[in-house]
N, C-alpha and C positions, 0 to 999 in steps of 0.2 A: 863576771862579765867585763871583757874589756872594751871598750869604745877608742876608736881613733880617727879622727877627721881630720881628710887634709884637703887642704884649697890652693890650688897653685895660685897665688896673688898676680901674677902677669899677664897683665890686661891689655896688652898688644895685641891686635886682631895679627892671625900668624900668619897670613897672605902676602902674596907677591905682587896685587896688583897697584901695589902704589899707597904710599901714606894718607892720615886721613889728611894733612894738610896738602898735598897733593891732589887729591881728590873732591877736596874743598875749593882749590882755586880753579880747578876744571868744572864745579858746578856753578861760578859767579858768572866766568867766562861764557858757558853756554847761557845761562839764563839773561845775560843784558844782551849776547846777539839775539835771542831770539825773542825778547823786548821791542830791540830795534825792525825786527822783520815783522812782527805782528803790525806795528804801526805802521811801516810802510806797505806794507801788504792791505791792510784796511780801508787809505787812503786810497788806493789804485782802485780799490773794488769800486768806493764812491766816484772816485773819477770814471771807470769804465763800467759803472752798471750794471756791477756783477755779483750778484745775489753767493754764485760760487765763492768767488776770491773770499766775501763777506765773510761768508761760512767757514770757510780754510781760514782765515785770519782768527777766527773764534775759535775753531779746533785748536791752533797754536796757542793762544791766548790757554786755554784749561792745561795744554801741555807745559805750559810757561809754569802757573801755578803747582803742576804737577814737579815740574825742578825746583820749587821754591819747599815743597812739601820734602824732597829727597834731599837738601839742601840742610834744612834745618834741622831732618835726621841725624845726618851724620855729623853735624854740629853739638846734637844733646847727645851723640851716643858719645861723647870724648869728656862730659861731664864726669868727673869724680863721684863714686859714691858716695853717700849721707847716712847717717841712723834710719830718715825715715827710705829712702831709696839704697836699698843695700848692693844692688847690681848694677847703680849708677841711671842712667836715663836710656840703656843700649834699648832696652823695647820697644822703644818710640820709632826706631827704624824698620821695627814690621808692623806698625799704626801707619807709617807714611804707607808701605808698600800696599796696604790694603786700601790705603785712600786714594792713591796710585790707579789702581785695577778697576777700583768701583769707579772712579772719574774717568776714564778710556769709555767702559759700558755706558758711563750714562751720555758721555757726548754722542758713541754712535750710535745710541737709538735718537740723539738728539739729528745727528744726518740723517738719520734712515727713516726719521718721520719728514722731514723737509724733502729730502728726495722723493718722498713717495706721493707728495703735494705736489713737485715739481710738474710730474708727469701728462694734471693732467692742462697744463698752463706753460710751458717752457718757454721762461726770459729770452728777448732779446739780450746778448751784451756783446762789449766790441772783445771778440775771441782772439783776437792779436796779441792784445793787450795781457787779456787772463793769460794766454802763455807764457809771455815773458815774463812775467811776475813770479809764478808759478815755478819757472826755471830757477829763477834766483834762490826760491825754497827749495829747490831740491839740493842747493850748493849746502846752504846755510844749515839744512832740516841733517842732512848725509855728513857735514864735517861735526856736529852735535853728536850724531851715534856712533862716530870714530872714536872720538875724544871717549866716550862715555862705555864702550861696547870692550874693554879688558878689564874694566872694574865689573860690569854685567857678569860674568862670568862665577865670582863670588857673593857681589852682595844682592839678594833680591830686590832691596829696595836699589842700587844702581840701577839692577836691570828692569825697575819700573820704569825707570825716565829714560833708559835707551829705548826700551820697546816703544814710549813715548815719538821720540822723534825719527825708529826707524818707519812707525804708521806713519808720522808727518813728512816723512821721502816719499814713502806711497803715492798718499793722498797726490802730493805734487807732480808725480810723475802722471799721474793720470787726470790731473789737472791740466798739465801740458798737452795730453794728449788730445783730450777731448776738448781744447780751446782749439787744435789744430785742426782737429776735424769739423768742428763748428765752424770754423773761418773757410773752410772750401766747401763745406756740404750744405751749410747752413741748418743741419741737423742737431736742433739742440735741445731733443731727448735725449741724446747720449750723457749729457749731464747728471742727472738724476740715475739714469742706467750704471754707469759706472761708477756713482757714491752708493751706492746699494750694494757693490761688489767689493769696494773696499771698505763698507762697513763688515762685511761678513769676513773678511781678513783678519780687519782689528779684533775682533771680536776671538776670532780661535787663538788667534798669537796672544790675547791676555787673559784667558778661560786660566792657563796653567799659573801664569802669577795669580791671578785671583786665589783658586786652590791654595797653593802655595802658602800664601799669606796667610788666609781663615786657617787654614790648618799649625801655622806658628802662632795664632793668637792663641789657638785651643790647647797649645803646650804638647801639639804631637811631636814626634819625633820628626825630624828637617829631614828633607827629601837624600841630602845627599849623605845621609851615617848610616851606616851597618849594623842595625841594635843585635840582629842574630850573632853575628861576625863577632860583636863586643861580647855580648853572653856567653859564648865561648869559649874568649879569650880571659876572661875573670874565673871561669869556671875550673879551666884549666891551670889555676895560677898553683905553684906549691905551698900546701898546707890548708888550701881552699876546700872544702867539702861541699860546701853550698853555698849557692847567695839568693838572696832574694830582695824585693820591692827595687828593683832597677828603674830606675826614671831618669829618662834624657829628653833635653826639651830647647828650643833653642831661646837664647839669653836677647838675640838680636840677628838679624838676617845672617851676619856669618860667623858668629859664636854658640857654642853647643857647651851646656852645661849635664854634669852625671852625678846622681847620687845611687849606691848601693851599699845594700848590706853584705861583708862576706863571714860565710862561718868560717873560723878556723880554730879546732880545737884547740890548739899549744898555742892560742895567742896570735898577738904581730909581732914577727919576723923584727920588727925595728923600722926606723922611718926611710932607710933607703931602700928597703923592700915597696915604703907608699912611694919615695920617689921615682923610683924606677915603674911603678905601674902608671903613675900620673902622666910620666914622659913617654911612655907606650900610648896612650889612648891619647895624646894630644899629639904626638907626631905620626902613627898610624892611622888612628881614628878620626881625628878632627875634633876631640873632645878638649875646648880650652880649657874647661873649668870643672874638676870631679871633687866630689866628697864621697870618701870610703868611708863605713861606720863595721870594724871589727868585732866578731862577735864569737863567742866560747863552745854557742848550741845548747847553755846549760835549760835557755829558756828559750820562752817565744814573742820575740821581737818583729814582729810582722805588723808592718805598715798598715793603720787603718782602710788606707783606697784600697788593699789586696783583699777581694772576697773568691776566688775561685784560682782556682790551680794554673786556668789560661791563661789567667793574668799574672802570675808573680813572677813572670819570667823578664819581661820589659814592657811599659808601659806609657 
């Protein structure tokens, strides 16, 4: 029986969208503007007696938290491995993204129960005021999800805090609209009507990060890798007869770790035969980190989780 493991050691997340120190000083940058705006946003509610602004400064204020939560991910995911953490701190960036998703649900049923009190009492407040406040978050809320919205593309946990602050452009826009509409109509049901509407936004646009996330805590397979596509492609390799107990599971929001069994009768080929497969599944695949373990077929090496045939194929 031969065994061979290999681990590609380059722990450089392989993306284009920018370094983590990069992407570090874009998360301090957004998180003290929208510091600064929560607090003036608050103030103005109390000046103008607006139970809204109030609520929209509190929204920001969890999404603030929420950048402080994505912030300090991808600060522990650049920790060095240890004895007792062997893949370093990278999993703390889909702990953020699920703290992320759960914090978005719980603020909007946190709207969507106020708004639904609103309705049957609708505040007086000076609707002038709420818009122009309201404008300024749309500045503030919209140059946040710029900055944040080409790392979104790779890391889930980025794109917990863009989704973050594209809901808080929302929010504001229809802040604005319905302070406009108050100030001429004097209609101010539409307050409560409209946080009902864009609770039920926020809520579909972070159903898939939520998903998403529970499903990287649980060690499935990350939305964006091909396991058939990989099975395949191992399957097919020369000298391969079989492989089995495949398991790919992601390490951290944009790392994707593989182990497999392959049989090959005559052995491994040698270790540029593992290099050359390592550097297929991580430039192909998106697989940064594989462990092959080669095997002869003399016996049976099957993975204890493998109880049924449906499963040895990837899991």
């Amino acid at each position: 029986m031969a065994h061979h493991h290999h681990h590609k050691h380059d722990h450089s997340v392989a993306h284009d969208h920018g370094s983590p120190n990069n992407q570090g000083r874009i998360f301090i940058f957004t998180i003290l503007l929208n510091v600064a705006f929560v607090v003036l946003e608050f103030a103005y509610g109390f000046i103008a007696n607006s139970t809204a602004l109030m609520a929209d400064a509190g929204h920001n204020a969890s999404d603030v938290l929420g950048l402080l939560l994505a912030w300090g991910a991808v600060m522990l995911a650049r920790k060095q491995p240890s004895q007792r953490y062997t893949y370093g701190l990278r999993s703390t960036s889909i702990l953020a993204a699920l703290a992320n998703a759960t914090l978005l649900l719980v603020v909007s049923g946190a709207i969507a129960l106020e708004a639904i009190q609103r309705f049957s009492q609708p505040p007086t407040v000076a609707s002038l005021t709420v818009s122009i406040v309201a404008a300024v978050g749309i500045v503030i809320n919209g140059l946040s999800a710029w900055l944040l919205r080409r790392g979104s593309k790779e890391d889930l946990n980025v794109r917990g805090a863009y989704l973050h602050m594209l809901a808080d452009t929302a929010v504001s826009l229809a802040v604005v609209v319905v302070g406009l509409a108050m100030f001429h109509s004097g209609w101010y049901w539409l307050d409560p009507g409209i946080s009902l509407a864009i609770v039920l936004v926020i809520v579909i646009g972070t159903w898939d990060l939520l998903r998403d996330s529970l499903r990287l805590v649980l060690s499935a397979v990350p939305e964006r890798i091909n396991a058939p596509a990989i099975d395949m492609y191992l399957r097919q390799l020369d000298g391969v007869t079989d492989i089995h107990d495949l398991h790919i599971w992601g390490l951290s929001t944009t790392e994707t770790a593989l182990t497999a069994h392959l049989v090959m009768p005559c052995g491994c080929p040698g270790d540029d035969f593992m290099d050359e497969v390592a550097q297929t599944l991580k430039k192909q695949y998106s697989i940064q980190h594989s462990t092959l373990q080669i095997e002869q077929g003399t016996s049976i090496h099957a993975c204890s989780l493998t109880t049924t045939e449906s499963q040895r194929h990837y899991h």
